[in-house]
C-alpha positions in Angstrom: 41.5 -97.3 -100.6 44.5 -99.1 -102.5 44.3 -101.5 -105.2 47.1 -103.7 -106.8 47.1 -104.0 -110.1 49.1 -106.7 -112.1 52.0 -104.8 -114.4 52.0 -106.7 -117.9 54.0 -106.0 -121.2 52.7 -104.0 -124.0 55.3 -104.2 -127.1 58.4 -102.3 -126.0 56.6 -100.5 -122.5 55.1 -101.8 -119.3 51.5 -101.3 -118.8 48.7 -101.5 -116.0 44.9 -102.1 -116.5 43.4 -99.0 -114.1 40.5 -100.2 -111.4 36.7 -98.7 -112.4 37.5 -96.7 -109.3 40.4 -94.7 -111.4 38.8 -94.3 -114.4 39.7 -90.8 -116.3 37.7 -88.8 -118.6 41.1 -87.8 -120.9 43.1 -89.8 -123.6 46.5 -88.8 -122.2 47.3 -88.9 -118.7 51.2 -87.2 -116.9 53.2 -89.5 -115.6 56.2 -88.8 -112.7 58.2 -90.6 -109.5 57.5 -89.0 -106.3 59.7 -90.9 -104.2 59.0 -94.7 -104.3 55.5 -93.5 -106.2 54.7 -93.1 -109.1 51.8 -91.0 -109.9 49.1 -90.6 -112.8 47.8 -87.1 -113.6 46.0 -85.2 -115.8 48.0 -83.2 -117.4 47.8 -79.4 -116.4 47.4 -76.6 -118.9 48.1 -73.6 -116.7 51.2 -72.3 -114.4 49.7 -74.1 -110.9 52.8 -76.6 -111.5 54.9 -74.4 -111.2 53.5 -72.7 -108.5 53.7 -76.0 -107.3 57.4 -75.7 -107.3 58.3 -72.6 -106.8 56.9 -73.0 -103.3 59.0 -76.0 -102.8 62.2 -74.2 -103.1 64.0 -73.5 -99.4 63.6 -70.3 -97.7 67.5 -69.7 -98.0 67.4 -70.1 -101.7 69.2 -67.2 -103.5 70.0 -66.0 -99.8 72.8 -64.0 -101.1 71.4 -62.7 -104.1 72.1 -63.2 -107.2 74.7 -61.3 -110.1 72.9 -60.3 -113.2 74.6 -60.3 -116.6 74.7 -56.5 -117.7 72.5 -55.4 -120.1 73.5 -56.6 -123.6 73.2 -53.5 -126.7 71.7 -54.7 -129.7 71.8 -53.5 -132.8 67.6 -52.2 -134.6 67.0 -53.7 -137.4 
């Protein structure tokens, strides 16, 4: 189901008034573009983000390896 929504200012931002259809149950909501969307979420607290993205990366990605640094030596304090 879609709604419009009128975009309005609010002091220095742009703001929307959310539908009772989207309300949340959080004071602080993510916000990102997708594209030509932009998209309302609440925020995650675990690693399923980056999950999220790590299974976006391309098969060939790092295809011919990669070159490690060498170990650095440190001094014990």
């Amino acid at each position: 189901m879609n709604h419009r929504v009128r975009v309005f200012k609010s002091g220095n931002s742009q703001a929307v008034r959310l539908p009772k259809a989207f309300r949340v149950d959080v004071d602080e909501l993510e916000i990102f573009q997708r594209g030509d969307e932009l998209v309302l979420r609440k925020p995650v607290n675990d690693l399923s983000r980056a999950f999220e993205i790590l299974t976006q990366l391309p098969n060939d990605f790092f295809a011919e390896g990669r070159e490690d640094l060498p170990v650095q030596e440190r001094e014990d304090f």
